[in-house]
C-alpha positions in Angstrom: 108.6 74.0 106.9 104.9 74.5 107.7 103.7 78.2 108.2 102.0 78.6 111.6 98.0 80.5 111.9 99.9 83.4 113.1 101.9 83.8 109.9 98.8 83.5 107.5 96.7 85.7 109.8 99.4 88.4 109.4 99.9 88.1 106.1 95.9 88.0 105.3 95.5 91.2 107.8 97.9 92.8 106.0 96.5 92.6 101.9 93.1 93.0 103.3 94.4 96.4 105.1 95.9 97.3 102.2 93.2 97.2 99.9 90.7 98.5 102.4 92.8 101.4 102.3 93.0 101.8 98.7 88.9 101.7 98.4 88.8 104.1 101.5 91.2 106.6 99.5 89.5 106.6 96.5 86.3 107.1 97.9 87.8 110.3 99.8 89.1 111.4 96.8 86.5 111.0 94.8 83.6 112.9 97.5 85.9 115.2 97.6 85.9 116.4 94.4 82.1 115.6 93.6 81.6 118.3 96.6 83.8 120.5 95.5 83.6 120.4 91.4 82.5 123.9 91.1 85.9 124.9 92.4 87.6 122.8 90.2 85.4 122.9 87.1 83.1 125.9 87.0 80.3 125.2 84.1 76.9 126.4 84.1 74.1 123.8 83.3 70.8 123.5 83.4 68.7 120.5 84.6 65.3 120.2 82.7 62.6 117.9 84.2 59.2 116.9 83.1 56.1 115.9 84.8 55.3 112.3 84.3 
């Protein structure tokens, strides 16, 4: 039996959602601790930068 367009364009919608959602998560997570890392994991360090 032949799948109609509608079946494929569900099924498509549906692993590209889930993916997106995936990537969107991860990036969330990750800005979230990148702006908040000196809650998490308070170190002192210096940045040293030389005149080219």
């Amino acid at each position: 039996m032949k799948k109609s367009k509608a079946y494929w364009n569900r099924l498509i919608h549906r692993d590209l959602a889930c993916f997106f959602l995936g990537l969107i998560i991860a990036f969330s997570a990750s800005g979230i601790i990148l702006n908040h890392r000196v809650d998490i994991d308070p170190q002192e360090y210096t940045v040293q930068t030389d005149a080219i």
